[in-house]
Short mmCIF file of the C-alpha atoms (twelve columns), coordinates in Angstrom:
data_MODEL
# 
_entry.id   MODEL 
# 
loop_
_atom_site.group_PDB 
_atom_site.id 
_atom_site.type_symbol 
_atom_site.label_atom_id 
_atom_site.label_alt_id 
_atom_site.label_comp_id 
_atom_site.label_asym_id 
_atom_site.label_seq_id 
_atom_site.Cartn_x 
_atom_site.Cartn_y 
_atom_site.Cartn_z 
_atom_site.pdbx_PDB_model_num 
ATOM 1  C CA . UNK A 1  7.168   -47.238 18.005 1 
ATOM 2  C CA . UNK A 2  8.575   -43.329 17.441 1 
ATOM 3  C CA . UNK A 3  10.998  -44.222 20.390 1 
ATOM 4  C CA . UNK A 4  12.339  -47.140 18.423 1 
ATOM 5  C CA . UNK A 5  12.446  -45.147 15.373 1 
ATOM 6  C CA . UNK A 6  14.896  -42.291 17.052 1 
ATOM 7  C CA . UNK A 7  17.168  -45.433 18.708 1 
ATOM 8  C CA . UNK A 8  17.398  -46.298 15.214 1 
ATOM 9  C CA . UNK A 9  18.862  -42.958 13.530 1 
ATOM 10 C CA . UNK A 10 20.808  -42.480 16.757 1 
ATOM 11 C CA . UNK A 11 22.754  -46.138 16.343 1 
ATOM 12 C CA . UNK A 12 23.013  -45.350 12.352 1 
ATOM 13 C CA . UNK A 13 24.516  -41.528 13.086 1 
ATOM 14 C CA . UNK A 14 27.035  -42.654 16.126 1 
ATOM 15 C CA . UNK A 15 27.835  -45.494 13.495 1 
ATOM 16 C CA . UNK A 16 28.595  -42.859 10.287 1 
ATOM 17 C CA . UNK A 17 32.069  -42.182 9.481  1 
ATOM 18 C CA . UNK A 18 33.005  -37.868 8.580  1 
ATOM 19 C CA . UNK A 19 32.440  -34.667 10.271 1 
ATOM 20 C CA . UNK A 20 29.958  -33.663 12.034 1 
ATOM 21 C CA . UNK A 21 28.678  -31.772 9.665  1 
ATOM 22 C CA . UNK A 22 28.710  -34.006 6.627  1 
ATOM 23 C CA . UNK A 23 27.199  -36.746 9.055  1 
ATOM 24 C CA . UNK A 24 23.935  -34.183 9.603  1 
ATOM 25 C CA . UNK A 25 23.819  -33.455 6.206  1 
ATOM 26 C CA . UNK A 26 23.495  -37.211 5.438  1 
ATOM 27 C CA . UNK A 27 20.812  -38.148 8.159  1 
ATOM 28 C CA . UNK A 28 18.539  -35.000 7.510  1 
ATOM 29 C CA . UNK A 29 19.559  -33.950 11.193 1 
ATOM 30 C CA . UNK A 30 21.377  -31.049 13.064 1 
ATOM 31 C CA . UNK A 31 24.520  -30.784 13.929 1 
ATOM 32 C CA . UNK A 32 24.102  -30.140 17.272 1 
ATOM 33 C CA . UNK A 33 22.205  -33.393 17.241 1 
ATOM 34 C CA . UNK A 34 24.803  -35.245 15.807 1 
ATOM 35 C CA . UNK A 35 27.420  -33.472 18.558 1 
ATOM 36 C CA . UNK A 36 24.800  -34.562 21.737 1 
ATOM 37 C CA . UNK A 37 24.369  -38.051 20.232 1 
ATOM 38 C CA . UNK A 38 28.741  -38.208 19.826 1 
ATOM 39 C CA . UNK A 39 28.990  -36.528 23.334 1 
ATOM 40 C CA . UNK A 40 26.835  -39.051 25.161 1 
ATOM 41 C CA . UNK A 41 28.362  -42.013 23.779 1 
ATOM 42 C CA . UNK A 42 31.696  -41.001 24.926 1 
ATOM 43 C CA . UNK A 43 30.221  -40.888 28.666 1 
ATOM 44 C CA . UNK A 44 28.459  -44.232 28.124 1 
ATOM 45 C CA . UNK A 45 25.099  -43.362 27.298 1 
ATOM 46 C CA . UNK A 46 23.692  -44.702 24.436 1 
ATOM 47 C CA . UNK A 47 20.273  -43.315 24.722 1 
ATOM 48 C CA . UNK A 48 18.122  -40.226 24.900 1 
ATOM 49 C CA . UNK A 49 18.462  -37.879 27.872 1 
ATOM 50 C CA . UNK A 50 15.613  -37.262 29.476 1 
ATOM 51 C CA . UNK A 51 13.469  -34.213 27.958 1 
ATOM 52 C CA . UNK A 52 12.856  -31.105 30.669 1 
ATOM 53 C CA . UNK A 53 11.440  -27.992 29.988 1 
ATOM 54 C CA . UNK A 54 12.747  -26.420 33.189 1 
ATOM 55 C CA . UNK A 55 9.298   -25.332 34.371 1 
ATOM 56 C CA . UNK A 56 8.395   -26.157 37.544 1 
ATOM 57 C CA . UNK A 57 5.489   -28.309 38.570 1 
ATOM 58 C CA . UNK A 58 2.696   -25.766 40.415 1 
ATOM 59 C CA . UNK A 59 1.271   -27.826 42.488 1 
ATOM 60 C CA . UNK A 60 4.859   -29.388 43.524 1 
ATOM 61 C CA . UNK A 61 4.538   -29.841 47.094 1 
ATOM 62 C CA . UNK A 62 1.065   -29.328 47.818 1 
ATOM 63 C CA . UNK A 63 0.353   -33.203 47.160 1 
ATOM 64 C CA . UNK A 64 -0.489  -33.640 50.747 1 
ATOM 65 C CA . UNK A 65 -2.799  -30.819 51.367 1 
ATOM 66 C CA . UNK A 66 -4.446  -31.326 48.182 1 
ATOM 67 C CA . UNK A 67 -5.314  -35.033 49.219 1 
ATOM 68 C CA . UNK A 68 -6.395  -33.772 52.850 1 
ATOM 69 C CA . UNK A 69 -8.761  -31.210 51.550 1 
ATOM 70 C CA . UNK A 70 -10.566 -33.812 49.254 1 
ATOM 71 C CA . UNK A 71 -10.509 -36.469 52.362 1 
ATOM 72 C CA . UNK A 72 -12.036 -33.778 54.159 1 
ATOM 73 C CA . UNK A 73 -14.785 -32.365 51.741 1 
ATOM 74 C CA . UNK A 74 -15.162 -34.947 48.360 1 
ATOM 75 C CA . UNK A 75 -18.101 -32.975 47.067 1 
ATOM 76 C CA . UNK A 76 -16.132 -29.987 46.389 1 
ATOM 77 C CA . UNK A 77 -15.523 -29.019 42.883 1 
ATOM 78 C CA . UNK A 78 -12.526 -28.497 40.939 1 
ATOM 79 C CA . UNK A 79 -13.181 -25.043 40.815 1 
ATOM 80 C CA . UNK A 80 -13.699 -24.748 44.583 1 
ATOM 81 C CA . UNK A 81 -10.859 -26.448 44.853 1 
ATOM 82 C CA . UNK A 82 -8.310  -23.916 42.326 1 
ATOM 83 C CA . UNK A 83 -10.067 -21.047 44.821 1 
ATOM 84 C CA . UNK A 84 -9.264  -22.886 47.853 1 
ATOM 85 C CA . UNK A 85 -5.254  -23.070 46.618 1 
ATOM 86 C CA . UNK A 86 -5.032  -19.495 45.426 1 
ATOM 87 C CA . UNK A 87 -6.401  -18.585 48.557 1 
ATOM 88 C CA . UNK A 88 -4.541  -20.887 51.240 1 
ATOM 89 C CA . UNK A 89 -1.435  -21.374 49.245 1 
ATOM 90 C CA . UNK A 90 -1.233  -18.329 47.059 1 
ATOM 91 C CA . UNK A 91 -0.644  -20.551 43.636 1 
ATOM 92 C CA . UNK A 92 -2.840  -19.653 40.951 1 
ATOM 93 C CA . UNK A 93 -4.015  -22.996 38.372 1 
ATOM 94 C CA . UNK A 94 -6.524  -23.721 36.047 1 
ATOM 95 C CA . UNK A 95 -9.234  -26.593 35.925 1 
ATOM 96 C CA . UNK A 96 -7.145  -28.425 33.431 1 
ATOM 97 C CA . UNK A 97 -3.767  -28.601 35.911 1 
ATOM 98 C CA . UNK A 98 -5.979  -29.991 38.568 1 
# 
């Protein structure tokens, strides 16, 4: 429902008539909201870019030797197995990333 919500203020902000920054002031948003939303129409996009918080996945890549090591040994813990990547693969996660 939030999604909805944000397509809502986004149609009603693109749809305002004024500056950018009376058009903020109006909606309870930034300007540089109001700019991205204006920008991205112009190229055709009428929704939300996709967020990214630029950090990179750690276990990107190791997908396949992940899945062989459980094939190999399923009674292994998750521990066992954050040891077994720090030391084969020198990437250091937690329990929780697992």
């Amino acid at each position: 429902m939030g999604w909805r919500r944000g397509q809502d203020l986004r149609d009603r902000v693109l749809a305002a008539d004024g500056p950018v920054r009376e058009v903020a002031r109006r909606f309870a948003v930034s300007e540089s909201y109001v700019a991205r939303a204006c920008s991205r129409q112009l190229l055709g996009q009428v929704s939300a870019g996709v967020q990214c918080n630029h950090v990179p996945l750690r276990l990107q890549g190791l997908e396949g030797a992940l899945t062989e090591r459980v094939a190999a040994a399923p009674e292994q813990t998750l521990m066992q197995l954050c040891q077994w990547i720090e030391a084969e693969h020198e990437v250091r996660v937690s329990l929780s990333t697992l």
